[in-house]
KOLVEX-86140 format. One record per residue (C-alpha): chain; y, z, x; residue in three letters. Coordinates in steps of 0.001 Angstrom, whole numbers, plus 500000, padded with zeros to 6 digits. Layout:
REM residues N
SITE  kette       Y       Z       X  rest
SITE      A       Y       Z       X   ALA
...
***
This chain:
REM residues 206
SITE  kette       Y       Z       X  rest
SITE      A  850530  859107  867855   UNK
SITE      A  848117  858742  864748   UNK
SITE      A  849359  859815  861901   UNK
SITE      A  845880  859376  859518   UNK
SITE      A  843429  860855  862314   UNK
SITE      A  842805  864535  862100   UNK
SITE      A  839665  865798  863137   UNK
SITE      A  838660  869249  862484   UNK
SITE      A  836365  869457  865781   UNK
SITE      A  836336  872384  868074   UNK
SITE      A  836124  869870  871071   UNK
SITE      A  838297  866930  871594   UNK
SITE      A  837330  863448  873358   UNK
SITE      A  836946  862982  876999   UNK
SITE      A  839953  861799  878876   UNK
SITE      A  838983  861234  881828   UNK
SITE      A  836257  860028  883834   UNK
SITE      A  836405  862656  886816   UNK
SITE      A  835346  866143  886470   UNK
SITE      A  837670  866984  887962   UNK
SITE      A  840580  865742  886573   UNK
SITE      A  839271  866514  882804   UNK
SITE      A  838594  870113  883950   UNK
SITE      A  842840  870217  884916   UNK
SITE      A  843408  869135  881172   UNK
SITE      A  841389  872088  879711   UNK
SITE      A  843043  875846  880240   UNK
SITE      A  842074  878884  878404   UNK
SITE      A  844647  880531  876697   UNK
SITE      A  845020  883713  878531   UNK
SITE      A  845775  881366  882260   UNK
SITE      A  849016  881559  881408   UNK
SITE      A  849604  884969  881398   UNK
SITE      A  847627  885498  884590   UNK
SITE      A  850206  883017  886186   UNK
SITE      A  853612  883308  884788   UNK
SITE      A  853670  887511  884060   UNK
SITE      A  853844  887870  887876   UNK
SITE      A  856382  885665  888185   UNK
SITE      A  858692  887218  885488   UNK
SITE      A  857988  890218  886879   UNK
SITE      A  859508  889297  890424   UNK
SITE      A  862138  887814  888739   UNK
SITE      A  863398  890832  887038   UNK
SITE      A  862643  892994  890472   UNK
SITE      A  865132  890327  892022   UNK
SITE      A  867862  890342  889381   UNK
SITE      A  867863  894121  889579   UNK
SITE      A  867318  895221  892547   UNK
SITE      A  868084  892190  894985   UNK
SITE      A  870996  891689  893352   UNK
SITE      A  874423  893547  892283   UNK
SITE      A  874127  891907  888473   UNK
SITE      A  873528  895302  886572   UNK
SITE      A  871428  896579  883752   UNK
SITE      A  873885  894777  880631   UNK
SITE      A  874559  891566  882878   UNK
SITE      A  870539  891438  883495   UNK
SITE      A  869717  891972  879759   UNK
SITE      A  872399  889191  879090   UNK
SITE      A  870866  886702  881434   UNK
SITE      A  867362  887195  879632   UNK
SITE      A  868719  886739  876238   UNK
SITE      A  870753  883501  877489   UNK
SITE      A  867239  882120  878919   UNK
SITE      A  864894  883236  875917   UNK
SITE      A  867891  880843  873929   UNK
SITE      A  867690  877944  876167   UNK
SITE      A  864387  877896  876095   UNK
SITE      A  864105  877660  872357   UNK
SITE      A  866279  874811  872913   UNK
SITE      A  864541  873100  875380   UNK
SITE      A  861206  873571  873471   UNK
SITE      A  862359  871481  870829   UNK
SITE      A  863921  868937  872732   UNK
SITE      A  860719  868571  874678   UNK
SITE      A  858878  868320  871556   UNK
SITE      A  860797  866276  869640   UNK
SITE      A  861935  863853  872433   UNK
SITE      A  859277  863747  874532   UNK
SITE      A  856112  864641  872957   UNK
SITE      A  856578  862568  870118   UNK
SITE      A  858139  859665  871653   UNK
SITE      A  855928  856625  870946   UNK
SITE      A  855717  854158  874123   UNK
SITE      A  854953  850547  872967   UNK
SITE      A  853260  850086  877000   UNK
SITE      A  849898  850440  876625   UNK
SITE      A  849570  852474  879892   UNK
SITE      A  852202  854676  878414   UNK
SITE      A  850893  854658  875515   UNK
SITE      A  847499  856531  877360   UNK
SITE      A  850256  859176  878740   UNK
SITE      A  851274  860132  875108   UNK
SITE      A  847469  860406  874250   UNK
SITE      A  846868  862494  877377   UNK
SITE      A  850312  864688  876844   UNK
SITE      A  850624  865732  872974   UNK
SITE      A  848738  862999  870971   UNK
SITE      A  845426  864416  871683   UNK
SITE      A  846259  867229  870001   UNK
SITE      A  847452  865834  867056   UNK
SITE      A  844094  864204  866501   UNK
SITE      A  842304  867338  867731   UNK
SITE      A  844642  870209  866514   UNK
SITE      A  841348  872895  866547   UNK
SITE      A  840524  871864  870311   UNK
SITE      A  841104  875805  871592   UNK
SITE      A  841344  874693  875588   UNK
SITE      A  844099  872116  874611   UNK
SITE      A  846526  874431  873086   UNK
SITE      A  848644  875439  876025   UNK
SITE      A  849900  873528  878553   UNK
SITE      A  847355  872768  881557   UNK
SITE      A  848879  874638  884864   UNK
SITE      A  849050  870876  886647   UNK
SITE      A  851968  870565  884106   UNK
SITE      A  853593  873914  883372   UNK
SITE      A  854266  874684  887007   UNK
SITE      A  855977  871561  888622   UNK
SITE      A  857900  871806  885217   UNK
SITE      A  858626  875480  885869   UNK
SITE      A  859234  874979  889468   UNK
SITE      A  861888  872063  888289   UNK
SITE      A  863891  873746  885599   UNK
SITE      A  863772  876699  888108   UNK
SITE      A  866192  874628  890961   UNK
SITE      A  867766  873138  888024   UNK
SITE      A  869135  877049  886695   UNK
SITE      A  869085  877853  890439   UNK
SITE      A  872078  874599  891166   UNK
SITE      A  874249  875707  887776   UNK
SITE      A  873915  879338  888071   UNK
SITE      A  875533  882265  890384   UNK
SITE      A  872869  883339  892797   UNK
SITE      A  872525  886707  891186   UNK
SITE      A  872374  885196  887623   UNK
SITE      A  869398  883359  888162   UNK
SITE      A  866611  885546  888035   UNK
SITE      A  867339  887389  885214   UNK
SITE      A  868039  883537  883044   UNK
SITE      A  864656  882324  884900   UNK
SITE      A  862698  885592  883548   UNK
SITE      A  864214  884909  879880   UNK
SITE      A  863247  881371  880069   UNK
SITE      A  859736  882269  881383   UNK
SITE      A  859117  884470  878360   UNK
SITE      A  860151  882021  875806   UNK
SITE      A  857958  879678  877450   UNK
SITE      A  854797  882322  877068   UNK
SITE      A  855570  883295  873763   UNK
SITE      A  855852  879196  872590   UNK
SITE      A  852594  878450  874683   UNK
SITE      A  850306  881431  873481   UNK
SITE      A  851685  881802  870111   UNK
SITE      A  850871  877822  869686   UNK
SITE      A  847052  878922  870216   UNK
SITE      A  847509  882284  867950   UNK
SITE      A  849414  879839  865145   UNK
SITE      A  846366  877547  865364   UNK
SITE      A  843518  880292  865618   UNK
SITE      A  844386  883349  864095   UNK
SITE      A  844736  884041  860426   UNK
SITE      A  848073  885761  859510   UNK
SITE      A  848191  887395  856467   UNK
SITE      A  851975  888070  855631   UNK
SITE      A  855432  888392  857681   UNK
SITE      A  857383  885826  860035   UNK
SITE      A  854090  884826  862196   UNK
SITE      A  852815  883741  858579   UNK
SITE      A  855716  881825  858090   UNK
SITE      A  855863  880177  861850   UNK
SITE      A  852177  879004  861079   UNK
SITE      A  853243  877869  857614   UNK
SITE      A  856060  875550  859290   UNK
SITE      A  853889  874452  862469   UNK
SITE      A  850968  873098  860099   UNK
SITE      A  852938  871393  857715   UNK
SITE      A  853934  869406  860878   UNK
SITE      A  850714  868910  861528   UNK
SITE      A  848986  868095  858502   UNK
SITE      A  852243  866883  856484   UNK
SITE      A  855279  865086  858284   UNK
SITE      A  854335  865053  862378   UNK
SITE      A  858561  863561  862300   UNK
SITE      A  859830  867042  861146   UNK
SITE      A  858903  870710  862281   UNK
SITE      A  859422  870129  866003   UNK
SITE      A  860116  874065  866588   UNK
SITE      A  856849  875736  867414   UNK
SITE      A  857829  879629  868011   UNK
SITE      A  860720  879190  865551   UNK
SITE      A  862119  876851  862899   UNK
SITE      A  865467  877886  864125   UNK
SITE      A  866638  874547  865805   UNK
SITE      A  864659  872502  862769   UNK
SITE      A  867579  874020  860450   UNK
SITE      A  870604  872710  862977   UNK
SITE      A  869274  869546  864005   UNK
SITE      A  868131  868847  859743   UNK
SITE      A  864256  868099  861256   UNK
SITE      A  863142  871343  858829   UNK
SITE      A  860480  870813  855671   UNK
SITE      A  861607  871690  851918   UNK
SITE      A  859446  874549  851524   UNK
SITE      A  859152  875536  848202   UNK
***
């Protein structure tokens, strides 16, 4: 992606020639919510009451998804997102993906992920944890995994629109914009620096 192209517009450029298809690219920020609450919500009405798994196995299950999810955010971010194609079709993929946001970082219906790309994603890792896991392990990892993913995609627009004045939300805007506006190579963790620190991809904040 460009690294000397920042523009502070509201709007960013047209991708697409069809209505239709730029309209998928666009999502407000609450969509999200609208779609994937319901589904956590079955999820944990499956894990406890579909299944024999128990209150403290249930609980366990959530915090073992909210932590792979962490992971897999920065792996998809660092890996994916920000690998450069040299194909110039590819290339256009990367644009359409992640590096129009990097050139249009204010663009408020291009902070979370469109739904023609969150669910078949969901829907994926979901037969993924469905082949590794027990039967009655499942939902509870799937609901864990769905909240990390809501609390990456709307605290990415909250990080980039709201104006925190002290405490960690401070600090997770602090780290997402210098990746933005300093190094895009470094800061891959969006809801947390955590994996940064591990994998040595964190700023020197002074």
């Amino acid at each position: 992606m460009k690294k000397n192209y920042v523009s502070n517009s509201t709007e960013s450029v047209r991708m697409f020639k069809s209505d239709f298809l730029e309209s998928l690219s666009k999502v407000h920020f609450t969509v999200p919510l609208y779609v994937y609450v319901p589904v956590i919500l079955a999820c944990c009405y499956m894990a406890l009451f579909k299944t024999a798994l128990g209150i403290l196995n249930f609980a366990e299950m959530l915090v073992a998804g909210l932590f792979i999810w962490s992971l897999t955010e920065y792996i998809l971010h660092r890996f994916v997102f920000h690998y450069v194609p040299k194909a110039e079709w590819a290339l256009r993929l990367h644009f359409i993906f992640h590096g129009v946001h990097h050139d249009y970082p204010s663009d408020a219906k291009r902070l979370v992920m469109p739904l023609s790309a969150s669910i078949p994603l969901a829907t994926g890792f979901f037969f993924l944890f469905k082949s590794l896991l027990p039967v009655d392990h499942v939902w509870g990892f799937f609901a864990g995994f769905i909240i990390g993913y809501l609390v990456y995609d709307i605290g990415h627009y909250a990080i980039h629109h709201f104006n925190f004045k002290s405490g960690m939300w401070k600090k997770i805007k602090q780290h997402h914009m210098l990746h933005h506006y300093q190094d895009p190579g470094k800061g891959y963790g969006v809801s947390s620096p955590f994996w940064d620190k591990i994998f040595r991809s964190d700023f020197i904040k002074k």
